[in-house]
C-alpha positions, 0 to 999 in steps of 0.5 A, spaced: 500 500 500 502 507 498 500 512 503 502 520 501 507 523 505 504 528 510 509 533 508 508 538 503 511 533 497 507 526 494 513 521 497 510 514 497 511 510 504 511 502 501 508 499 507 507 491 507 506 485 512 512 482 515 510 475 512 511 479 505 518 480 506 525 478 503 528 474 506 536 479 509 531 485 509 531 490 513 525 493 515 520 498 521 515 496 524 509 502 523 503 498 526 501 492 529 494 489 529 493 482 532 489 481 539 491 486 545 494 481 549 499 478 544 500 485 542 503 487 549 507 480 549 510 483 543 512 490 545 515 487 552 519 483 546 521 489 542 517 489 536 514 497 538 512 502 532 518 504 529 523 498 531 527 495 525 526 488 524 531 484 520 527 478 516 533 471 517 528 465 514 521 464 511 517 458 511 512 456 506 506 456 510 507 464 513 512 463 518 517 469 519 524 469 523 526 475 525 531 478 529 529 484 533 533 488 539 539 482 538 534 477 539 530 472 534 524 470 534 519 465 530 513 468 528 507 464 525 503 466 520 497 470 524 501 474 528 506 476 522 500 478 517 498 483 523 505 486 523 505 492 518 512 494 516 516 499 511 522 498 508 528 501 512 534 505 511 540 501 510 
């Protein structure tokens, strides 16, 4: 999806689910939209608005490996649909 820029310029925001992702890609979380209990337990774990995220692996079925704040985790396909994230800057 693109989203204009809220400055003055028409700059595009490409944001994407973080099951979307190339595998080596870095990216920044910009919403995440899954149960509130399972969105508190990912916010004690790092996964913020505004965090980078390194995608490690994919799996066929959805599944996510990711690294965040030096720490790995799996996430499945439910979880990783709901978190919404823009390419970062390398």
């Amino acid at each position: 999806m693109c989203l204009p820029d809220s400055g003055s310029g028409m700059e595009n925001i490409m944001e994407k689910h973080l099951n979307e992702c190339k595998i080596g890609g870095r990216y920044l979380v910009t919403r995440v939209q899954v149960d509130e209990s399972i969105t508190r337990r990912l916010e004690a774990l790092g996964v913020n608005e505004g965090t980078p995220v390194d995608v490690l692996n994919k799996k066929g079925a959805g599944s996510v490996i990711i690294k965040v704040r030096g720490t790995r985790l799996a996430l499945g396909k439910r979880l990783s649909s709901g978190i919404t994230v823009e390419e970062a800057e390398q």
